[in-house]
C-alpha positions in Angstrom: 23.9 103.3 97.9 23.4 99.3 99.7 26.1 97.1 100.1 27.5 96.0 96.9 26.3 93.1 95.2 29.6 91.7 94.6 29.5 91.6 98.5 26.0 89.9 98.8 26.8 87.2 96.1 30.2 86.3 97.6 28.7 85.7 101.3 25.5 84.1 99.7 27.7 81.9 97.3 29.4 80.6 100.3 26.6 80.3 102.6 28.0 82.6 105.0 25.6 83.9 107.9 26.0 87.7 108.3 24.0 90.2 109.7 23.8 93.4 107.9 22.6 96.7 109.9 22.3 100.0 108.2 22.9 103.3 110.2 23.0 107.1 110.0 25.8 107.9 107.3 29.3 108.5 108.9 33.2 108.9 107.9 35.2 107.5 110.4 35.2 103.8 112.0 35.2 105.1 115.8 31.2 106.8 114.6 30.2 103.7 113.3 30.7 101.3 115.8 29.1 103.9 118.3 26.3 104.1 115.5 26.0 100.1 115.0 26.8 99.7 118.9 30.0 97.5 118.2 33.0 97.7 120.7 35.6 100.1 119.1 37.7 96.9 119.1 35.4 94.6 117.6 34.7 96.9 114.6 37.0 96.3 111.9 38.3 98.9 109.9 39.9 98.3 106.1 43.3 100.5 105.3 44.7 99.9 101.5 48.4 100.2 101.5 51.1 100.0 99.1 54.2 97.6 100.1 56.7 97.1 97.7 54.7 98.2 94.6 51.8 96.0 95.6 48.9 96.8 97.0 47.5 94.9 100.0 44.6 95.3 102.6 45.2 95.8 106.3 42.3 95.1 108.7 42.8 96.6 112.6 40.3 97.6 115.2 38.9 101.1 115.2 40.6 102.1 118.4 43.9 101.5 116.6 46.1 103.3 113.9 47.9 101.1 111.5 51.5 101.6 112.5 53.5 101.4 108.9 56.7 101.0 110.6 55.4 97.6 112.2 53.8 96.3 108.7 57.1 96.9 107.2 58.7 94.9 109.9 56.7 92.0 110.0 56.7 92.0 106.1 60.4 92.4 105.4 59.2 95.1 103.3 61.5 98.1 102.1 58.6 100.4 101.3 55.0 100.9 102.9 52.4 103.6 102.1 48.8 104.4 102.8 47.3 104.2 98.9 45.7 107.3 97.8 41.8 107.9 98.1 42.3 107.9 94.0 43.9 104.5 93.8 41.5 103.1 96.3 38.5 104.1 93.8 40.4 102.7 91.2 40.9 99.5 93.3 37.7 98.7 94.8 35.5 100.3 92.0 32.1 99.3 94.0 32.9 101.0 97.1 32.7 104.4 98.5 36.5 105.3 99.9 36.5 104.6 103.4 34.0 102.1 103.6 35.8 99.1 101.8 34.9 95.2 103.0 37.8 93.2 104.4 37.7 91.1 101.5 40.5 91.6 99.4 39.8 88.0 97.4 37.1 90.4 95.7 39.7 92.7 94.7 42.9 90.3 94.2 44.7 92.0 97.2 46.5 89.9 99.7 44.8 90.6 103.3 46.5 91.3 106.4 44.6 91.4 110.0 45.4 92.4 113.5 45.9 90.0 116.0 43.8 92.0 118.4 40.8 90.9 115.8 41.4 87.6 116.5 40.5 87.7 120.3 36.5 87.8 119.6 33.8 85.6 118.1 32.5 88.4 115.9 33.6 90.8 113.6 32.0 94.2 112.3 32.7 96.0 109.4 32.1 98.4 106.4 30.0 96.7 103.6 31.1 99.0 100.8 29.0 102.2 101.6 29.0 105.0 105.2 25.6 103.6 105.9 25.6 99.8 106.2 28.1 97.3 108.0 28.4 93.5 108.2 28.4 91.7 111.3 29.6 87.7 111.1 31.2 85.3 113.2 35.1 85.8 112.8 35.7 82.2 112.0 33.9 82.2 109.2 35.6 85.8 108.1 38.9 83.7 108.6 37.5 80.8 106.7 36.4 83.0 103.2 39.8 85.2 103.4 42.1 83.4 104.6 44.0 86.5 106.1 47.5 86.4 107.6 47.9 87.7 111.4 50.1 90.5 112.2 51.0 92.7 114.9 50.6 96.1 113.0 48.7 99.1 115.4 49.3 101.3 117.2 47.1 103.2 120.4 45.2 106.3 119.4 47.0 109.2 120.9 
């Protein structure tokens, strides 16, 4: 599988420069930034929740674990979930689970993003398969999303 055309068009439409680097397939976001030699906290990882029956897109650094309690703070929300792997496929149809770009605009879901993302000039991430990632400058990531910065990790234990 490559990255998803629906991925390639969007950054092309908008004239975006992005490097894209393939690697060794892997599952979790800690592999793949060692594989892609990103900074665990440089490489972006995507988590779909569910708050308040909607669906929404939460985008933290690999060396953190969303922390739902925090989300549903910062939201004023009365309910938060992790969406199932069968919603996410349903969701983001031209993606492997696990491996979903930060761009909810492609799949009409609100984006949320650490603050600790904010911090660098670049950004890493899935491209929609366990063998390729994007790498772009994460003010132009800011520019084409137009996420909203919260405070929602955790540390690893």
């Amino acid at each position: 599988m490559s990255i998803p055309q629906t991925v390639k068009s969007y950054l092309d439409e908008n004239k975006t420069p992005y490097e894209s680097i393939h690697h060794r397939r892997d599952y979790t976001a800690q592999e793949t930034a060692a594989d892609t030699h990103t900074k665990g906290k440089e490489f972006a990882k995507t988590v779909i929740l569910f708050v308040d029956q909607k669906y929404c897109m939460a985008v933290l650094p690999a060396i953190y674990q969303v922390d739902l309690d925090k989300i549903k703070k910062e939201l004023n929300a009365k309910e938060v979930n992790l969406a199932t792997e069968e919603e996410i496929s349903q969701l983001c149809r031209d993606c492997e689970i696990g491996a979903m770009p930060p761009f909810g605009n492609l799949y009409d879901l609100p984006v949320y993003v650490s603050h600790h993302l904010t911090e660098d000039n670049m950004i890493t991430f899935n491209a929609g398969t366990h063998e390729d990632v994007i790498r772009m400058m994460y003010d132009d990531f800011e520019k084409l999303v137009n996420p909203k910065v919260l405070d929602m990790t955790s540390n690893h234990s």
